[in-house]
N, C-alpha and C positions, 0 to 999 in steps of 0.2 A: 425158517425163513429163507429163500431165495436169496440168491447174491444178487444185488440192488445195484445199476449201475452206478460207478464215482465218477464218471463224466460222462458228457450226452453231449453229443456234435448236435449244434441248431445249424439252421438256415436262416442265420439273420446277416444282410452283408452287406459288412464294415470291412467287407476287405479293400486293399489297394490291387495286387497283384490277383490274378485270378489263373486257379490248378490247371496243370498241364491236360486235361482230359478236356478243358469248356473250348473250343474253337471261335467262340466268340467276345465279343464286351460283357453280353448278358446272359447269363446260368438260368438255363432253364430247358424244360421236359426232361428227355432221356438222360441230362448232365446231372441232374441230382441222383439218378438211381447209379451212375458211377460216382459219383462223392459216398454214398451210405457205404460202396463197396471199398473204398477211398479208405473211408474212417476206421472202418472194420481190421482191414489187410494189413495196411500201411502206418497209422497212428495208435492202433494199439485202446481203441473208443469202442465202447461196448452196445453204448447206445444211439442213435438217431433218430432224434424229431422229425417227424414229418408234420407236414404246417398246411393245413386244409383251412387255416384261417390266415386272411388277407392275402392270397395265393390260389392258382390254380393248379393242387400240388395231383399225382399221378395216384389215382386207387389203386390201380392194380401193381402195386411195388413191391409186395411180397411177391407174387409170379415172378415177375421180370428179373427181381433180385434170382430164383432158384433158378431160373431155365437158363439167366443169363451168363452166372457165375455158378456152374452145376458142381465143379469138382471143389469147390470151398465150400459150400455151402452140404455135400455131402458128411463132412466131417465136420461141420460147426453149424451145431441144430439152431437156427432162428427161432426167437421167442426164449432158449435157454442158454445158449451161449452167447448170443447176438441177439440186439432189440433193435424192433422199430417201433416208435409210439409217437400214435397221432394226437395234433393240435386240432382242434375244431373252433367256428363260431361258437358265439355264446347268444343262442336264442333270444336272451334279456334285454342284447345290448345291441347287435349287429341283425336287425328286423331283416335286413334283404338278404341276407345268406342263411336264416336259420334253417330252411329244408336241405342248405349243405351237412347240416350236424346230420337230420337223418341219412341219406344219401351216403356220409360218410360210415356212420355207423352199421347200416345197411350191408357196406362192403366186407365188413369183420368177419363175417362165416362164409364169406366167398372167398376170404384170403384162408381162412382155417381150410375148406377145401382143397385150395391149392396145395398147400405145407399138408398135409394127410397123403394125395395123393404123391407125391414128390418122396415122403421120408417112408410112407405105409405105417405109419402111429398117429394116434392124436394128437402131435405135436398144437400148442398154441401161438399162433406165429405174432395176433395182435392181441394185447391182453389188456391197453392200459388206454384210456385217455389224457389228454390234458384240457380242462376250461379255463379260456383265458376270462381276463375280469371278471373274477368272481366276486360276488359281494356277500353270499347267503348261502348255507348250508342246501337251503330249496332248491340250489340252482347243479348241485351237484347230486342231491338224491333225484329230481325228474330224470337226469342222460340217466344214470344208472338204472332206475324203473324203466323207463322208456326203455332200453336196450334187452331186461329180462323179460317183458310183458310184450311189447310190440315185436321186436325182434326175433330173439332168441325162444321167446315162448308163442311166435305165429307155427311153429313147426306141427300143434297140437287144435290147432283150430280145424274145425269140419270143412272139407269143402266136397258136395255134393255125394261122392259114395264113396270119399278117403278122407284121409288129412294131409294139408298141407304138410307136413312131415314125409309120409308114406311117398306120395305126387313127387316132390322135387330135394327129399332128402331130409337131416335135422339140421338144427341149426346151432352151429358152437361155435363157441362156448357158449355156457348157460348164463354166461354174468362177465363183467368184465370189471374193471380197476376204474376208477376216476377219482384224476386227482385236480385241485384246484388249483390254479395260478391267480395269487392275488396281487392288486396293479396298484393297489391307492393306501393310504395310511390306513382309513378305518376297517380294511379288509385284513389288511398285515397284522397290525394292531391287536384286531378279533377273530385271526386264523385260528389262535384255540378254540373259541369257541363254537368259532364255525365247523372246524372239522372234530371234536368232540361231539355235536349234535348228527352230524354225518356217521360215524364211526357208531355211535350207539344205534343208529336208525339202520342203520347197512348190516349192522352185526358183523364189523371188521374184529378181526382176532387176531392178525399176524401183525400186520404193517400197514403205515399210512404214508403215504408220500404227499409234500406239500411246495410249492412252487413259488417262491417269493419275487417279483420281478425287480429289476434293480436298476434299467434305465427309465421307463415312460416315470417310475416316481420321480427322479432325478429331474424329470421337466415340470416335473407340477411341486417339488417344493428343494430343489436343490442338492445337489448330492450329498453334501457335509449332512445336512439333515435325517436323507434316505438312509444312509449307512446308518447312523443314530437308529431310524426306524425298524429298518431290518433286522438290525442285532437287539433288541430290544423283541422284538416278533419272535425270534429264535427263543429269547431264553422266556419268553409266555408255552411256546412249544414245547418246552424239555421239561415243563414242570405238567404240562400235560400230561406226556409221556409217564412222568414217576406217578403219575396221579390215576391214571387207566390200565399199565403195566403193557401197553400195546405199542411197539416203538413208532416212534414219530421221527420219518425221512427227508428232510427238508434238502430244497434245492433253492442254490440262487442263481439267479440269470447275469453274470457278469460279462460286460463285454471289455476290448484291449483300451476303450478311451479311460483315462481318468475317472472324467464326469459319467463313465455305464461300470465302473468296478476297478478299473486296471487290470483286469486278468489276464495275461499275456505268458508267452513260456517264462521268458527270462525273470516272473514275477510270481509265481506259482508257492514261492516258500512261505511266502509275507502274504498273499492270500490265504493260505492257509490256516498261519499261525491266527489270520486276523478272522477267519469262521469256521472254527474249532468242531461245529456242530454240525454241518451241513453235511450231506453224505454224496450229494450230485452235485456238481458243479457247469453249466453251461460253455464248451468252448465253441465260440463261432466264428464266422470264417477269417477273420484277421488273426487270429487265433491260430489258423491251420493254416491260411494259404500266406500270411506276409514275414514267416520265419520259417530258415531253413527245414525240412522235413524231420533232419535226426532231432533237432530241439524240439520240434515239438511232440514226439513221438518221448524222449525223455520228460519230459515234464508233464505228460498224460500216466507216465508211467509213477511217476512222483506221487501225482493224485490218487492211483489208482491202491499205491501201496501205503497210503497215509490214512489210519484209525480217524475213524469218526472220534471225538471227543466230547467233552461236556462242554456248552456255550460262555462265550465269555460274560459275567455278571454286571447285571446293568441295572444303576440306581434311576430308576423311573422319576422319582421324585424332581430328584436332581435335572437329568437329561429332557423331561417332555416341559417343562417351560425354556429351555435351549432350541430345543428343536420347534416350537412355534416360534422364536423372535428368528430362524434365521431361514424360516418359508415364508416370514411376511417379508422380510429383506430380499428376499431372492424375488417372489410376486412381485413386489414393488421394481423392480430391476428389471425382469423378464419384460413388462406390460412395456417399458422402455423402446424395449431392442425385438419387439415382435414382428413390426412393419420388416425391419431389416432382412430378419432369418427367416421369414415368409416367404419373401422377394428370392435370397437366392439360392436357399434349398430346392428352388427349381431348376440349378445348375449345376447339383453334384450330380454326378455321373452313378448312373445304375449298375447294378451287377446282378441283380437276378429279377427277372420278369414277376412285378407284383399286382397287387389290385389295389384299388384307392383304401387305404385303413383307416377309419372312423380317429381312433385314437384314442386316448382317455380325455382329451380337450375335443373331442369331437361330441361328448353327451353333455357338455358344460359342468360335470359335477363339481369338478375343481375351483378355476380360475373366469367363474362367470359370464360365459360367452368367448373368452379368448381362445382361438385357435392357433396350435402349432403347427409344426412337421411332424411324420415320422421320428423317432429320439437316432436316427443314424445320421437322415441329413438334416437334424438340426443340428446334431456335433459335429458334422460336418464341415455345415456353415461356420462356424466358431472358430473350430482350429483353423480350417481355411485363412482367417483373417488373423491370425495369430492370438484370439482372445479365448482362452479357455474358459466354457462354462461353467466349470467346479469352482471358481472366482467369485462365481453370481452369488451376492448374498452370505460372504463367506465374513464380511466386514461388522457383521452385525455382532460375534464375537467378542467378549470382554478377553481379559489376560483368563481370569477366574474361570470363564468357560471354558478355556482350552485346556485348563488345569483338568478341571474337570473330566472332559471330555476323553481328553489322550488316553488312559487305559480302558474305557472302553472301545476306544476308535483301532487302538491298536496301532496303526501305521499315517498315523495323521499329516507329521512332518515329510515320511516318505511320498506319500502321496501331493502332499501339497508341491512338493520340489519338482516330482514329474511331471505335473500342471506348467509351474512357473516357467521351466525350460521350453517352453511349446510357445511365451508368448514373446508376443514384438509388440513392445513398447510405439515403437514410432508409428504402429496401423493404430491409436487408441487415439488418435485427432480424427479417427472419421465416424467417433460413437460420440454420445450426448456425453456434454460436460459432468453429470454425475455417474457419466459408466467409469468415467477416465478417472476421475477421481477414489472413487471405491475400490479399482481395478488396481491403482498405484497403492493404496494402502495396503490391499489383500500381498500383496509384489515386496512389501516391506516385511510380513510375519516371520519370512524363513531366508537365510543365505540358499544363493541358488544360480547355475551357471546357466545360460540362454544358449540353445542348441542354433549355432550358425547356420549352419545349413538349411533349418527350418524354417529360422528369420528370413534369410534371404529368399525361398521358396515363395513365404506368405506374404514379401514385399510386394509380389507383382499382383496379386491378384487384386488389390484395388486396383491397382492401374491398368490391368485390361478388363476388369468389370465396365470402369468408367470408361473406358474407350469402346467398350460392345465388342471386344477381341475373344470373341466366344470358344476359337480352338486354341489360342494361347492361354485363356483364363483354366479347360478343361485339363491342360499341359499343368498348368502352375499348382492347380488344384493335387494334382496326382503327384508332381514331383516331392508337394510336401506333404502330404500321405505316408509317399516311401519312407520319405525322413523317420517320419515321427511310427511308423508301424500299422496304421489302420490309418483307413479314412474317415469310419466317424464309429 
C-alpha cells in the first residue's frame, strides 16, 4: 500500500489572519496554487484538497503547480511524494453544478498529460476523488463508472477511420480512487455499509479511504453529539476492516473552532489521543495561517509521525439514546437563535472567494425547512457575540451521561473549558430568556477562567451591530478572531 497522507491542507476559511502570498482580503485564483506550494515546502503537508465544490477552484493546477515551481517539483514526483485531490459536486444533491463533476473529472487525463510530459513516466499526478454528501454506496460506484466508461475508456471508441485514442491520444489513468465524505448521522452511521458494498462492487483490494465530516453535523445536531457520532462511525469502520482484511483509512474534517473539532497546533496531542483511528486528519486555514509558521510545521509533523491506531470502543447501547436527547436539545435551541445567525453571518468578512453552498439545511433532510449558514460563518456569528455554539444543547446532560460519556469522549472537560473561556456572560441579555438560561447552566459544568481579551473584543460588537457601525463591527469582529485563533 502507498503511503496515505496524515494530513491534508483544505481550503476551508476560518482563518483570521491571511499568508504573506494573498495581497488581498479575499484568496483566491492564482493564491491558492501558491498555498498547495505553501503547504508542500514550508508545513511539511503532504496533501491538498482542491475543492471544485462550492468554488470556482482552477483545473489546470497540476500544470501550473510543475511550470510554476519547476525546480521542486523536479525532485518531488506529484501524485507520489505530493498530492492533490479533488472535491467535486455531488450530482444527487447539488442539480446546478453536476456537469462540474464531469468537467472536472474530464480534466484528470489532461493533468496526467501534463505530469508525463514534465517528468517523461506515467507519473499519476490526480488519482483520487472526494464526494461530498454522500448518502449511498450508488452515488460513489456511478463517478467511478462514469470516469472508467465515459472518460478513461472514450479513448477506444471509433470515430470515423480511428479512434479516439489514436486522434488525440489515451486516456489515464484507467480508473481512479473515490472516496466518500459523509455529512449526516445516518451516512456516518452506515459508512460500513456503504463502503463495504462499494469496495466489493469496485473490487478494491488495497485500501479505502473514508471522509467523516465534523462541522456541517455539528449544525444539524450539536457538537457533544457529532463527536459521539463520529467515534462511534470510526469503531463500525475498523470492524469492517477486520471483517474484509482491506484497510479502512478514515479522515476527519476538524476545524480550530471548538464547535468544528478543536484541531489547532497547540492541540494536536489530545486530538489525537482522542481519534486513535483516523489516518488523515484535515488542517485548514486557521490552522495554517493564524499560528506562527514553526508550530504549525511541528505539529503537522507530530501528526505525520503518529501510528494510526485502534479506535477508541464505543458502547452503542449506552451512547445513541444520549446522543438523540442532546440533538433534540440542541434543535430545540438552534430553531431559537436562527433568525439571529441568519441576519449576521452576512457580516463576517470573507477570506476566500466562494459560490452560494446549498448546505446540508439547504435539502431540508435534517431540521425540516430550517436554513443556516455555511458551518464557518455560523461560528462565526457565535463566537463573535461571545456565545459558543458547543453550549447549544449541551444541558440536556444528566450527571450519569457524562459519566458515561467521558471515556469515550476522551477530552470532554478539556474541550468544554476551551468553549467556556470564549464566552461573555454579559452579551447573553441580548438572546432569548431560555438561551440565557441553558447557556448559564452549560457555564456551571466545569471550573473555567474567561479569556479578557476576548470578552472585551466581543463587548463591542453588539454595540456597533446596533449602531449599523459596519467598519467598527468588521474591526471588533477580527480583533476577537485574533484573540481566540480562527474566525469561525
Amino acid at each position: 500500500m502507498k503511503q496515505v497522507s496524515r494530513c491534508m491542507s483544505t481550503q476551508h476559511p476560518d482563518n483570521v489572519r491571511q499568508p504573506f502570498f494573498v495581497s488581498g482580503q479575499v484568496m483566491q485564483g492564482d493564491d491558492e496554487i501558491k498555498e498547495a506550494y505553501y503547504a508542500f515546502t514550508h508545513l511539511g503537508i503532504k496533501e491538498q484538497l482542491w475543492d471544485f465544490e462550492g468554488k470556482e477552484a482552477d483545473s489546470f493546477v497540476v500544470k501550473k503547480l510543475l511550470s510554476g515551481y519547476d525546480s521542486f517539483f523536479r525532485n518531488h514526483i506529484l501524485g507520489k511524494d505530493f498530492h492533490i485531490t479533488y472535491r467535486v459536486p455531488n450530482p444527487d444533491v447539488e442539480k446546478g453544478d453536476a456537469k462540474v463533476l464531469v468537467e472536472t473529472l474530464e480534466s484528470i487525463p489532461r493533468s496526467f498529460d501534463a505530469a508525463k510530459t514534465f517528468y517523461g513516466t506515467d507519473e499519476v499526478p490526480i488519482e483520487e476523488i472526494y464526494l461530498p454528501m454522500c448518502t449511498s454506496s450508488k452515488q460513489l460506484i456511478r463517478v467511478a463508472e462514469y470516469y472508467k466508461r465515459f472518460i478513461a475508456g472514450k479513448g477506444k471508441e471509433k470515430l470515423h477511420d480511428t479512434t479516439i485514442g489514436r486522434w488525440i491520444g489515451e486516456f489515464k489513468p484507467a480508473s481512479i480512487r473515490v472516496t466518500g465524505l459523509f455529512e449526516n448521522r445516518e451516512s456516518i452511521l452506515g459508512s460500513d455499509k456503504i463502503v463495504a458494498e462499494f469496495i466489493k462492487n469496485q473490487k478494491v483490494k488495497d485500501y479505502q479511504r473514508v471522509w467523516f465530516a465534523r462541522s456541517d453535523p455539528a449544525i444539524n445536531y450539536g457538537s457533544i453529539a457529532t463527536v459521539l457520532i463520529v467515534k462511534l462511525g470510526l469503531m463500525r469502520l475498523h470492524k469492517l476492516q477486520a471483517k474484509t482484511g482491506i484497510e479502512i483509512l478514515p479522515i476527519v474534517g476538524c476545524g480550530s473552532a471548538p464547535f468544528r473539532g478543536n484541531l489547532k497546533p497547540t492541540n494536536v496531542e489530545t486530538i489525537l489521543k482522542g481519534y486513535p483511528s483516523v489516518q488523515t486528519y484535515t488542517l485548514q486555514s486557521a490552522f495554517k495561517y493564524d499560528y506562527p509558521e514553526n508550530e504549525v510545521k511541528e505539529a503537522a509533523e507530530k501528526i505525520n509521525n503518529t501510528a494510526r491506531k485502534e479506535p477508541v470502543y464505543v458502547d452503542e447501547k449506552k451512547v445513541l439514546p444520549i446522543i438523540n436527547r442532546l440533538t433534540s436539545a440542541y434543535q430545540q435551541e438552534i430553531k431559537l437563535l436562527a433568525p439571529f445567525v441568519n441576519d449576521f453571518a452576512k457580516l463576517i468578512p470573507q477570506r476566500r472567494k466562494r459560490k452560494l453552498h446549498i448546505g446540508l439545511f439547504g435539502y431540508t433532510r435534517e431540521n425540516k425547512g430550517l436554513h443556516l449558514p455555511r458551518a464557518i460563518s455560523f461560528c462565526a456569528s457565535f463566537y463573535s457575540w461571545g456565545l459558543p455554539p458547543e453550549l447549544l444543547g449541551i444541558t440536556a446532560l444528566t450527571k450519569k451521561d457524562i459519566e458515561i460519556i467521558k471515556p469515550f469522549y476522551g477530552n470532554f472537560e478539556n474541550d468544554l473549558r476551551d468553549s467556556l473561556k470564549l464566552l461573555n456572560k454579559d452579551n447573553l441579555r441580548y438572546f432569548p430568556k431560555e438561551i440565557r438560561a441553558k447557556v448559564e447552566k452549560a457555564a456551571s459544568l466545569v471550573s473555567y477562567e474567561t479569556d479578557e481579551k476576548h470578552k472585551k473584543a466581543t463587548s463591542w460588537v453588539p454595540v456597533h451591530y446596533k449602531a449599523k457601525n459596519l467598519a467598527d463591527l468588521d474591526e471588533a469582529i477580527i480583533a476577537a478572531g485574533q484573540y481566540r485563533g480562527f474566525l469561525g
